[in-house]
Backbone as a chain_set.jsonl record, in Angstrom:
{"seq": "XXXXXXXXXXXXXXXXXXXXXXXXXXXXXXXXXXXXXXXXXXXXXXXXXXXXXXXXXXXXXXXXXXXXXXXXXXXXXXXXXXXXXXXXXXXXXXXXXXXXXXXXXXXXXXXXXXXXXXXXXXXXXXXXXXXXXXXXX", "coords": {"N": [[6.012, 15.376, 4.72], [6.407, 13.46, 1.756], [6.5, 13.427, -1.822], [6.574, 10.913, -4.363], [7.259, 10.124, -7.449], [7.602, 7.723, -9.807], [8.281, 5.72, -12.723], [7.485, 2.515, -13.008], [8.386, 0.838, -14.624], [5.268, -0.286, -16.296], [3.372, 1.503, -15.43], [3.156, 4.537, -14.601], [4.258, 5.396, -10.884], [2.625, 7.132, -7.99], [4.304, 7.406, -4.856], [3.641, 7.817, -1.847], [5.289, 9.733, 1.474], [5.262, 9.686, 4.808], [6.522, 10.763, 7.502], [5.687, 10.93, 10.949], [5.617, 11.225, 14.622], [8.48, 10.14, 14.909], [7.53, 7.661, 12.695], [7.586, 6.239, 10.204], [5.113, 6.391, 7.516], [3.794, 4.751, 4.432], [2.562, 5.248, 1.233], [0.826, 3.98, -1.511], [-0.065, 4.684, -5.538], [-1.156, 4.701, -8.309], [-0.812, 6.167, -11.639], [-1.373, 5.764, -13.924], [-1.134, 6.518, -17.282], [1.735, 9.029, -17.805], [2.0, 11.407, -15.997], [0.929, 14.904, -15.842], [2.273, 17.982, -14.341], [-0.284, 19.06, -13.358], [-1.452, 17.16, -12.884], [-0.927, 16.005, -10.596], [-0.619, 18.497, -8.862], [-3.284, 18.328, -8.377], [-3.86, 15.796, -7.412], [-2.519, 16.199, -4.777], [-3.913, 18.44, -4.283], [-6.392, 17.681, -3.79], [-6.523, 16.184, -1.285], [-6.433, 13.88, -1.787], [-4.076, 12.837, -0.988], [-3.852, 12.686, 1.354], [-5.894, 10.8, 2.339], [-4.433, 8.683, 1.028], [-2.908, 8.088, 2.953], [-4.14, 8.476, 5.73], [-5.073, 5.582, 5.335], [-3.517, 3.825, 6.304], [-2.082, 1.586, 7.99], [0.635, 0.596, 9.016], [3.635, 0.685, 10.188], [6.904, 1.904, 10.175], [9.851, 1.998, 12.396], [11.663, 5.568, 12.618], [14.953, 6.044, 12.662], [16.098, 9.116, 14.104], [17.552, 11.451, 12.328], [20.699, 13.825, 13.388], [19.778, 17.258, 12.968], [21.907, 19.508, 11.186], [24.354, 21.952, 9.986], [24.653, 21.398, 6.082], [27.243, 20.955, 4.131], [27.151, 22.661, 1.0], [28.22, 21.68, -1.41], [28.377, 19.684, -0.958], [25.272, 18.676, 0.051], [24.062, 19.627, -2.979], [25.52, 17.047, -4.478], [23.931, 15.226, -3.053], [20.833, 15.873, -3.681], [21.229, 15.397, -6.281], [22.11, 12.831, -6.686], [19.699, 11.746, -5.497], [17.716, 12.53, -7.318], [18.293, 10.854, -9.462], [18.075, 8.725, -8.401], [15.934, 5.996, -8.784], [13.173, 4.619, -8.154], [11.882, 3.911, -5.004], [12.426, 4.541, -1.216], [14.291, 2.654, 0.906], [12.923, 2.1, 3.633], [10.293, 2.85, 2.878], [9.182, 0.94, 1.496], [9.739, -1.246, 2.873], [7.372, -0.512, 4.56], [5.407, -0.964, 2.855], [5.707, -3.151, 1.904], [4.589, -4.249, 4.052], [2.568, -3.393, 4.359], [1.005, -4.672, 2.45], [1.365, -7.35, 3.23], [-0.606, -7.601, 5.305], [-2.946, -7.226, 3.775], [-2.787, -9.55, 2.607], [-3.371, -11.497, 4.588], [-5.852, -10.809, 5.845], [-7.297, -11.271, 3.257], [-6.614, -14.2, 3.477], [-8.332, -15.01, 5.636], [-10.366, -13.7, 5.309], [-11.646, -15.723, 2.537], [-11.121, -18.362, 3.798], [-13.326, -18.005, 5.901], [-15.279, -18.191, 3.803], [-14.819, -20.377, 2.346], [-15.635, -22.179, 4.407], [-18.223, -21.498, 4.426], [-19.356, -22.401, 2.73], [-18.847, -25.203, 2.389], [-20.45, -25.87, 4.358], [-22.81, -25.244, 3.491], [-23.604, -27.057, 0.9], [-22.931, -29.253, 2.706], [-24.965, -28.85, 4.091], [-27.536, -28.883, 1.765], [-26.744, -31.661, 0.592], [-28.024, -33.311, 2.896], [-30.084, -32.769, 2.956], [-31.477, -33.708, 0.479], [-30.769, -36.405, 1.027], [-32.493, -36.928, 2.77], [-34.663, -36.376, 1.426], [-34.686, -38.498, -0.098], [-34.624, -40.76, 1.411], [-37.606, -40.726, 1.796], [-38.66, -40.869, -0.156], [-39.326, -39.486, -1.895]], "CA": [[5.371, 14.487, 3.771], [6.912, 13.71, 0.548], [6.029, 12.213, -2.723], [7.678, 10.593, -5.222], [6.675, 10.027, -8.727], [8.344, 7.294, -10.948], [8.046, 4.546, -13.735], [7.855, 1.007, -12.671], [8.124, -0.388, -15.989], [4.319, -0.268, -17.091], [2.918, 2.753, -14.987], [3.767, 5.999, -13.473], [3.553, 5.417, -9.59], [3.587, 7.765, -7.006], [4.636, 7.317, -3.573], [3.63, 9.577, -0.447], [5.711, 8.728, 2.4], [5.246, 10.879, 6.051], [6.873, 10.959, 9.122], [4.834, 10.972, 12.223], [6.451, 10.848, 15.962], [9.333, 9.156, 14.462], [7.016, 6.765, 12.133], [7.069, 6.263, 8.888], [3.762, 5.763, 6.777], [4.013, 5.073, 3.394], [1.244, 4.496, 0.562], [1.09, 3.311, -3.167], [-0.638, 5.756, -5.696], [-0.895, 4.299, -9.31], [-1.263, 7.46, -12.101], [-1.344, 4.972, -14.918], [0.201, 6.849, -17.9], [2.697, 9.525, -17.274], [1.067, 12.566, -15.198], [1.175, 16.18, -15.783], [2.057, 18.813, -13.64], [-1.594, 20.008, -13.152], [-2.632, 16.0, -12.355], [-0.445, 15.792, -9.949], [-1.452, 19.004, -8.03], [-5.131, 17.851, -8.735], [-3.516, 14.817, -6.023], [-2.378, 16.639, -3.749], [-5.064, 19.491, -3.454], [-7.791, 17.169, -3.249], [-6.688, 15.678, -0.122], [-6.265, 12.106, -2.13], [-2.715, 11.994, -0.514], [-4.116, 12.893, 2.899], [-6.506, 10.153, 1.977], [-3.976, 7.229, 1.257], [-2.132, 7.62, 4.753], [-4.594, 7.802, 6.566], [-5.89, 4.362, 5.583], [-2.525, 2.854, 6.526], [-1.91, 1.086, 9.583], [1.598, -0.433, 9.49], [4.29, 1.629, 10.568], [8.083, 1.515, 10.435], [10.193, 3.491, 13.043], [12.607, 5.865, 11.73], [15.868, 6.604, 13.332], [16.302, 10.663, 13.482], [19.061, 12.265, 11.992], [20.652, 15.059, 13.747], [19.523, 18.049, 12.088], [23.325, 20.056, 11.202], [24.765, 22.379, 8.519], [25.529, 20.419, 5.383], [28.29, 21.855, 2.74], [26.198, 22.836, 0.034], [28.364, 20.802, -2.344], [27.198, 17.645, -0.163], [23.926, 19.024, -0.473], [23.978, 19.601, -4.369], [25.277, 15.638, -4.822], [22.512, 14.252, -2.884], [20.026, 16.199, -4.615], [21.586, 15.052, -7.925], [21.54, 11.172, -5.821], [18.414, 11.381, -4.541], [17.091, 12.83, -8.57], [19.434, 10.211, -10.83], [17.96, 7.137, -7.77], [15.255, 4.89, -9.414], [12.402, 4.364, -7.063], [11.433, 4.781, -3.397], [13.357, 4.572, -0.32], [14.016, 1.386, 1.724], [12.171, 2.428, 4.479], [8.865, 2.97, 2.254], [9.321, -0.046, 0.641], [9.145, -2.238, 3.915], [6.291, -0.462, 4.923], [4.363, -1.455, 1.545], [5.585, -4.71, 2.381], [4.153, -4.798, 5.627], [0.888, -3.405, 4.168], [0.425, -6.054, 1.231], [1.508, -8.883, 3.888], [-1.479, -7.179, 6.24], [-4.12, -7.15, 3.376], [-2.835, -11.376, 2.027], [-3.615, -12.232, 6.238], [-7.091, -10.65, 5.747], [-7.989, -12.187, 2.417], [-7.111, -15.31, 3.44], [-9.314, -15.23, 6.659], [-11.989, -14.192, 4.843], [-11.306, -16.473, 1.816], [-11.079, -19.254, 4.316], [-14.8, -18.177, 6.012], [-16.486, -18.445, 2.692], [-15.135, -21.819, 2.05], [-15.989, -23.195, 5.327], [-19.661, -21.524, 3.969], [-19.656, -22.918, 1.047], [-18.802, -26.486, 2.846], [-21.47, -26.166, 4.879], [-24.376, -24.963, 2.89], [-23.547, -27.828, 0.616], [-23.628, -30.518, 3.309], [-26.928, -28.841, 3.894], [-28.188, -29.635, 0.45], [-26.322, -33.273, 0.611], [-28.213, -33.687, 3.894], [-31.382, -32.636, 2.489], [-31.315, -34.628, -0.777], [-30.627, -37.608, 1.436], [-34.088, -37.097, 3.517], [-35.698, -36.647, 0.327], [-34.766, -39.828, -0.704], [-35.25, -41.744, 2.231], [-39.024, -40.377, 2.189], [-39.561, -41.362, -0.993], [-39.753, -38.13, -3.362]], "C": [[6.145, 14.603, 2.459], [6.308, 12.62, -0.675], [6.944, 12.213, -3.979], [6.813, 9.879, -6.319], [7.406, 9.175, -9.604], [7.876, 6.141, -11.934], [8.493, 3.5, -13.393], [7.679, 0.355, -13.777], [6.951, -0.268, -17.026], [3.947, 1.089, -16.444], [3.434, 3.484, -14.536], [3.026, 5.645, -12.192], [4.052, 6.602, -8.482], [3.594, 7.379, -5.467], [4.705, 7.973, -2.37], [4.142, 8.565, 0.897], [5.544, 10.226, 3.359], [5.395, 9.994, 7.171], [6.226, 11.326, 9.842], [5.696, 10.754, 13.69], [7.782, 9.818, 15.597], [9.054, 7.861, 13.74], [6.721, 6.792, 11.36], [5.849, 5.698, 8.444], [4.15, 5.703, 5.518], [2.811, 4.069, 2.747], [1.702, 4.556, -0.82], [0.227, 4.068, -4.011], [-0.579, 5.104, -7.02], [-1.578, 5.438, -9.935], [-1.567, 6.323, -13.398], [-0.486, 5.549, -16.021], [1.05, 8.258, -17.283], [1.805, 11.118, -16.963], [1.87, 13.842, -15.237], [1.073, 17.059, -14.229], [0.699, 19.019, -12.854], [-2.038, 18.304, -12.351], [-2.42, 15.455, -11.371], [-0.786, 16.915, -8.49], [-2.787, 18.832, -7.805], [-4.709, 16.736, -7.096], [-3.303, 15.17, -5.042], [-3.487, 17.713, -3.021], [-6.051, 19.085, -3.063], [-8.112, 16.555, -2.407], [-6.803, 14.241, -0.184], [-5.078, 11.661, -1.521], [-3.203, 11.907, 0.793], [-4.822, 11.428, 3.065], [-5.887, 8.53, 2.442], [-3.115, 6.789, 2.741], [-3.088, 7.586, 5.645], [-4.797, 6.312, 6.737], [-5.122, 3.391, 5.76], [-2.212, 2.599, 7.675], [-0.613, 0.379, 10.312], [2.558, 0.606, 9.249], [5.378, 1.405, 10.284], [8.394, 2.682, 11.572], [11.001, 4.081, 12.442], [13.628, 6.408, 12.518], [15.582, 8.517, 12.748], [17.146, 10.91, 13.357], [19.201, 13.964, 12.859], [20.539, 15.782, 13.074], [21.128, 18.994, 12.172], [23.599, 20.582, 9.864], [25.436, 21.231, 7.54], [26.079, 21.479, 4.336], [27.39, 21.816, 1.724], [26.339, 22.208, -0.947], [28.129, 19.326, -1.982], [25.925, 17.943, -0.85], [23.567, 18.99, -2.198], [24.3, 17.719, -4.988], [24.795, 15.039, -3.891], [21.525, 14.403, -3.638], [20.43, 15.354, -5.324], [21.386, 13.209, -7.536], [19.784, 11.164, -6.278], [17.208, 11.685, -6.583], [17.508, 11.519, -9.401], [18.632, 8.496, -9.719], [15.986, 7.241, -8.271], [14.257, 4.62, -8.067], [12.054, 4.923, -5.441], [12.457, 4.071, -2.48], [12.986, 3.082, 0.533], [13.184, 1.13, 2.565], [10.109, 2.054, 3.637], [8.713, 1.711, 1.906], [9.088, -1.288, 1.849], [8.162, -2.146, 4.528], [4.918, -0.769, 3.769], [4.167, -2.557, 1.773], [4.556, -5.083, 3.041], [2.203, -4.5, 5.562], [-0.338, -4.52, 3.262], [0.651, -7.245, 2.312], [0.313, -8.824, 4.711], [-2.972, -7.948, 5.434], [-4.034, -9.125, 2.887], [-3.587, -11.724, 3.444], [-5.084, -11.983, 6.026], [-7.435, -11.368, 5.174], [-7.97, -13.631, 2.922], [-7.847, -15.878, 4.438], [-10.316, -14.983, 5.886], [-12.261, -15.168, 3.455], [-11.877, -18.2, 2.238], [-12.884, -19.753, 5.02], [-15.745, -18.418, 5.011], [-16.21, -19.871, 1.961], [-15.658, -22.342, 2.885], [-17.692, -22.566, 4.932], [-20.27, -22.496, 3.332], [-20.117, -24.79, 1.361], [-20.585, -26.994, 3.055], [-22.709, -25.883, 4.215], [-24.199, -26.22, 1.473], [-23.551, -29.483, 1.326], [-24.616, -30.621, 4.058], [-27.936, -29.519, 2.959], [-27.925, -31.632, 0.353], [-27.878, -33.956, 1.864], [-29.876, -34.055, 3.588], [-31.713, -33.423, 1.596], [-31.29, -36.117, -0.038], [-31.659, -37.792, 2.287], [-35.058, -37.105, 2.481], [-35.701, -38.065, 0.302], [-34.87, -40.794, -0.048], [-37.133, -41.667, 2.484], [-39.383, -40.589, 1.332], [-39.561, -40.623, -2.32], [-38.506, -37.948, -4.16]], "O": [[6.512, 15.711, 2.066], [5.853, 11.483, -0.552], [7.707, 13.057, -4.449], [5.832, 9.179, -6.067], [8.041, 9.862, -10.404], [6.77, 5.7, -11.622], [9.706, 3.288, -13.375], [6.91, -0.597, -13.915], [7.17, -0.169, -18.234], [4.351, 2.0, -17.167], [4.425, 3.153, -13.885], [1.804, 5.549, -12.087], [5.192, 6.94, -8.163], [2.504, 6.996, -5.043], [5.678, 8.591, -1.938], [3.8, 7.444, 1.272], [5.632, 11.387, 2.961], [4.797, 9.015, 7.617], [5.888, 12.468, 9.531], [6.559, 9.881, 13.603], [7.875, 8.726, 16.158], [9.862, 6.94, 13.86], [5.604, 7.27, 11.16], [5.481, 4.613, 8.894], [4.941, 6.597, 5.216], [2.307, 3.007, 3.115], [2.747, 5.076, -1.21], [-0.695, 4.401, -3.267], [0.578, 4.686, -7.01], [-2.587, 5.911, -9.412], [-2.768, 6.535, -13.567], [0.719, 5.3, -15.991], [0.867, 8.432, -16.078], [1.107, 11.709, -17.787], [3.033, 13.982, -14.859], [0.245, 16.934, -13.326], [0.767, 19.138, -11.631], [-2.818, 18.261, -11.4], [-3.165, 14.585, -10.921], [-1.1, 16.484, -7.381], [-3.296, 19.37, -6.821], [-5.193, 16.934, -5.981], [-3.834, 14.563, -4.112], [-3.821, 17.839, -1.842], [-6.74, 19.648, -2.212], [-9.265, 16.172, -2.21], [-7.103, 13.478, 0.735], [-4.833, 10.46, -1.409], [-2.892, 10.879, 1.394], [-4.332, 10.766, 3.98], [-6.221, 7.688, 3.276], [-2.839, 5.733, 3.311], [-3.02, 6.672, 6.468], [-4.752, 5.751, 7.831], [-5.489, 2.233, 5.562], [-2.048, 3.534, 8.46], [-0.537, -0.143, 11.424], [2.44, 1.368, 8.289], [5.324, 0.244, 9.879], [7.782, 3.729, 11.78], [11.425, 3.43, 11.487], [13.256, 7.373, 13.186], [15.156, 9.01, 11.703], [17.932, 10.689, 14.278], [18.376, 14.872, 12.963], [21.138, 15.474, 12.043], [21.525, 19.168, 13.324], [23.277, 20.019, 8.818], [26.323, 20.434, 7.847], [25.543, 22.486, 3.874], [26.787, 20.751, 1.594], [25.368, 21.901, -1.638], [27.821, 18.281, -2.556], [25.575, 17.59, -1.977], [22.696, 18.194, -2.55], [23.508, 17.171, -5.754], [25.344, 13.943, -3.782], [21.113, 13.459, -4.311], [19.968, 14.245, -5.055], [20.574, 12.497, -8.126], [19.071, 10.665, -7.148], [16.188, 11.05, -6.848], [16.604, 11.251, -10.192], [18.666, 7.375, -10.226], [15.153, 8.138, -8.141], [14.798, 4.423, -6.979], [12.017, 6.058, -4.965], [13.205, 3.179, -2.882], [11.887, 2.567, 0.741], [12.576, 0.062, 2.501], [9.186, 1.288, 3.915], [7.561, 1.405, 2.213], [8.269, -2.183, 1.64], [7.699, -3.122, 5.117], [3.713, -0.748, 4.018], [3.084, -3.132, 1.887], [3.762, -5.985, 2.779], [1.207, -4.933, 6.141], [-1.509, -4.898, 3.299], [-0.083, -8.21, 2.099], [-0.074, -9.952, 5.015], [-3.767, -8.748, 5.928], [-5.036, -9.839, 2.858], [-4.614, -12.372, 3.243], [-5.726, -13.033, 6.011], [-7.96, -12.34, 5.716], [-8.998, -14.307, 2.883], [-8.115, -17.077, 4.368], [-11.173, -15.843, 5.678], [-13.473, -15.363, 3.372], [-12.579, -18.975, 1.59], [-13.51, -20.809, 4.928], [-16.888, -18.803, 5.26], [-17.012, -20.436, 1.217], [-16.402, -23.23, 2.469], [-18.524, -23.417, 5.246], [-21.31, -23.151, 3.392], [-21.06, -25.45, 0.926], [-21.409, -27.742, 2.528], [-23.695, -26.506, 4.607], [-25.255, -26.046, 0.865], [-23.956, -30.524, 0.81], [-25.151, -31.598, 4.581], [-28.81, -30.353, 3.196], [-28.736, -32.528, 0.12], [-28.571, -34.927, 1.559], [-30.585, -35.033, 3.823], [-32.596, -34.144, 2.062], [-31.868, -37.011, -0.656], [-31.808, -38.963, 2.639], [-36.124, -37.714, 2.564], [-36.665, -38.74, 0.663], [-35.19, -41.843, -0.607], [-37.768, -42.43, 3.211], [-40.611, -40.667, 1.348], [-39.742, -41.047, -3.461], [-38.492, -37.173, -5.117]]}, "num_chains": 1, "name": "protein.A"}
């Protein structure tokens, strides 16, 4: 599991991404202004990260890398990469996608049932209004 903490401009967001059977999850975490040490373990100990993966349902797969000694001066400029790079990883980032494109499909099913409500309990009233007035009142 990993998380990632950065500034999108207006807020501090963080980002918990975990590998599962070769399947990435990844969730969206907004801190609003810029988060201390302590508010950040406060996130993690309280089982709020455990929290946002579970409630995610859209997966990517993730190729595996062979696991193999790396030269430590590789190792030292990725770190320094992976510290000096701006945001979250491609991977995470299509699975956000795939979660905001999940939750638009919902809204607009149910969006769509409360107009066709709306229709109809108005050409109730129409319907009604028009027996009134053939009866007289």
């Amino acid at each position: 599991m990993k998380l990632t903490v950065y500034h999108d401009g207006q807020f501090w967001v963080g980002v918990v991404e975990e590998i599962d059977n070769g399947k990435l999850k990844a969730g969206k975490w907004i801190f609003g202004s810029e988060p201390k040490d302590t508010e950040i373990l406060e996130f993690i100990v309280q089982n709020s990260i455990f929290s946002i993966i579970d409630r995610l349902s859209q997966e990517v797969k993730v190729e595996d890398l062979q696991e193999r000694r790396i030269n430590p001066k590789r190792l030292a400029r990725q770190v320094a990469r992976e510290l000096k790079a701006k945001g979250i990883s491609s991977h995470a980032q299509e699975v956000l996608k795939l979660e905001h494109e999940q939750r638009k499909k919902e809204k607009r099913v149910t969006s769509r049932q409360q107009k066709e409500e709306d229709r109809e309990r108005k050409r109730e009233i129409r319907q009604q209004k028009a027996k009134a007035k053939h009866r007289g009142r």
